[in-house]
C-alpha positions in Angstrom: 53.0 179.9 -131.1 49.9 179.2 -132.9 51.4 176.4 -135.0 52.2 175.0 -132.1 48.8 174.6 -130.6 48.0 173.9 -133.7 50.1 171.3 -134.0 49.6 169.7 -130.6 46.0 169.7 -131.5 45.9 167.9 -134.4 48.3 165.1 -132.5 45.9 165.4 -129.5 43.0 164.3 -132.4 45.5 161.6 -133.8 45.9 159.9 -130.1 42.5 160.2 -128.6 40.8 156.4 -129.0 39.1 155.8 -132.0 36.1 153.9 -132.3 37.1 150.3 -132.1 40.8 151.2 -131.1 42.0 149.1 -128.1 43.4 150.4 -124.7 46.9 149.4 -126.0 46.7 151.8 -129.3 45.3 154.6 -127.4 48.7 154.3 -125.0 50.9 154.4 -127.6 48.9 157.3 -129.0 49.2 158.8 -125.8 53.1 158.3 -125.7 53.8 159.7 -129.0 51.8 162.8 -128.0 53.9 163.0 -125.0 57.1 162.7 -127.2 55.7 165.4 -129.4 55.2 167.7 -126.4 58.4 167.0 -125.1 60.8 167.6 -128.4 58.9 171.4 -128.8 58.8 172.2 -124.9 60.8 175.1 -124.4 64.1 174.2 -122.4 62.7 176.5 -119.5 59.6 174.3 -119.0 61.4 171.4 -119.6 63.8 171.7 -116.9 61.4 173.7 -114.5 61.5 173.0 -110.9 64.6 170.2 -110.5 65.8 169.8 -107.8 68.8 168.3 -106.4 68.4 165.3 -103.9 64.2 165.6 -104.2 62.9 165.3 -108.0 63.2 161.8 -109.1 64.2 159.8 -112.0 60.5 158.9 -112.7 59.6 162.7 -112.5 62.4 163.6 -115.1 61.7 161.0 -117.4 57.9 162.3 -116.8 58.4 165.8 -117.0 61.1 165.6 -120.1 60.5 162.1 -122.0 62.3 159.4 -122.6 66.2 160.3 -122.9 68.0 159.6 -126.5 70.9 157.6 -124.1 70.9 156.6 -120.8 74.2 155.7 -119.4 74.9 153.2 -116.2 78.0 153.8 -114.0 79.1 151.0 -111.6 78.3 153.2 -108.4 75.1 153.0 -109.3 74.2 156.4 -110.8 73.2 157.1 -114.1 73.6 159.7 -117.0 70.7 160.7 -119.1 70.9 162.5 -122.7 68.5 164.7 -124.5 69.5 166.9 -127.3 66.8 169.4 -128.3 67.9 169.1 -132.1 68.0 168.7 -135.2 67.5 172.2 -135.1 67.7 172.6 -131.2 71.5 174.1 -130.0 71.1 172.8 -126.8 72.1 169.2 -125.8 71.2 168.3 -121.7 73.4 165.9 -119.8 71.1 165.4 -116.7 72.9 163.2 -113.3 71.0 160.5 -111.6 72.2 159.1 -108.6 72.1 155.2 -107.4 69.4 156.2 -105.1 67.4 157.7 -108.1 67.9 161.5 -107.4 68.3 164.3 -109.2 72.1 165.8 -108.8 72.5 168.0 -112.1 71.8 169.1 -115.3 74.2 170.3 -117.7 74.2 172.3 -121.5 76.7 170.3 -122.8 77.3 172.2 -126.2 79.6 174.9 -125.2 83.4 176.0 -126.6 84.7 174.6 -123.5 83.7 171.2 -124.1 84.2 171.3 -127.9 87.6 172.5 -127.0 88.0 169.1 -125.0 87.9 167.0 -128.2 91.2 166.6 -129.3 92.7 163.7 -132.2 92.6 160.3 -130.7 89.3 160.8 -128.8 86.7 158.1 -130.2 83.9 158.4 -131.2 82.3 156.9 -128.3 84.2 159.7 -125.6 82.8 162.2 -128.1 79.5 161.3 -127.6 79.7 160.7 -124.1 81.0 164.7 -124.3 78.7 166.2 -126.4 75.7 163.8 -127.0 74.5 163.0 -130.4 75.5 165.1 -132.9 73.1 166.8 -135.5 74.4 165.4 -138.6 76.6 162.5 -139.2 78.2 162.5 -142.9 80.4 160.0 -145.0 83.4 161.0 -147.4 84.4 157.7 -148.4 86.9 158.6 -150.9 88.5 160.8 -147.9 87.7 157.7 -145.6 86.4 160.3 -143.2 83.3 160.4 -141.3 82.4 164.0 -139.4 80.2 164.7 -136.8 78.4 167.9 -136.4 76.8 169.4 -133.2 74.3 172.8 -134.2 75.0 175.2 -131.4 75.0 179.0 -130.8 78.6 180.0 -130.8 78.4 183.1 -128.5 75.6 181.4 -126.7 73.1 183.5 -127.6 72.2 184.1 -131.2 75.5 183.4 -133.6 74.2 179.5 -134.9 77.5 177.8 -135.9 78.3 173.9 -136.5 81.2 172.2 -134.4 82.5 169.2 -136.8 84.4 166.4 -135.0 86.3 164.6 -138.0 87.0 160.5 -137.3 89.4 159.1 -139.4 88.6 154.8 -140.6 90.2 153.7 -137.3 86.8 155.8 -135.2 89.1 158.2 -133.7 89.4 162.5 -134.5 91.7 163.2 -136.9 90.7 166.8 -136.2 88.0 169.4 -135.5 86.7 172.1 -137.4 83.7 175.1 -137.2 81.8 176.0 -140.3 78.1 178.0 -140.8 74.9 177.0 -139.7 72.2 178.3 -142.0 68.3 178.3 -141.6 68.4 176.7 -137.7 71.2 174.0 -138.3 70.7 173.4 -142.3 74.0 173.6 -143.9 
């Protein structure tokens, strides 16, 4: 906990205005502190107090930061993604309305969902599924690209990778599991 503070304290130093900085730099300074304090809030204070039909869009985006994807559906409503990673197991689909209201928020790395990706799925249906993965690699002589999502396999302490294989044509080929080793470093 105290590298943390420490931490936010020496960003807090880097975005206060500086002599001579204009109003513009000392937002952006602001913003990337906000950033900062966003990627190591811990899910319970990052998803404190939503609530369903009252909190809105503004107050997420206030409370959690700008999402990694926002998706726009043609009723109106909206989808926004934030994966706690690269180290983070937890990936947060959160459910706007069209009126701007908060409906949901789901954990969207689970063996449910990675059970849901089957061969043919593309690339683009995985990542609507299961956000942005951890680690995207390239075996060109295998003309394979795998996706891998850190997660904690019995949902509390067993850190495992879920790999989504795309073959050249952007679709699974298959899925595999392997070891995840210092928080998400294979």
């Amino acid at each position: 906990m105290r590298k943390i503070v420490f931490a936010a304290l020496a960003a807090a130093s880097l975005a206060l205005p500086l002599t001579g900085c204009d109003q513009q730099q000392s937002e952006e300074g602001l913003n990337k502190l906000k950033a900062f304090f966003n990627a190591v809030k811990p899910d319970n204070l990052l998803l404190k107090n939503l609530q369903p039909g009252v909190t809105t869009e503004a107050q997420i985006r206030e409370q959690m930061g700008e999402p990694e994807m926002e998706r726009k559906f043609t009723d109106g409503s909206k989808r926004l993604e934030y994966p706690r990673g690269p180290a983070g197991t937890n990936t947060y689909m959160v459910d706007i309305d069209s009126d701007g209201l908060f409906v949901s928020v789901t954990q969207v790395l689970t063996a449910e969902n990675f059970a849901k990706v089957r061969p043919g799925m593309t690339m683009d249906e995985a990542r609507r599924l299961l956000g942005k993965p951890t680690e995207v690699a390239e075996y060109r002589l295998k003309k394979e690209r795998v996706w891998s999502w850190h997660w904690l396999e019995d949902g509390v302490n067993q850190d495992a990778m879920f790999n989504a294989h795309f073959g050249p044509d952007g679709t699974v080929v298959t899925t595999s599991r392997s070891e995840a080793i210092r928080g998400g470093q294979r």
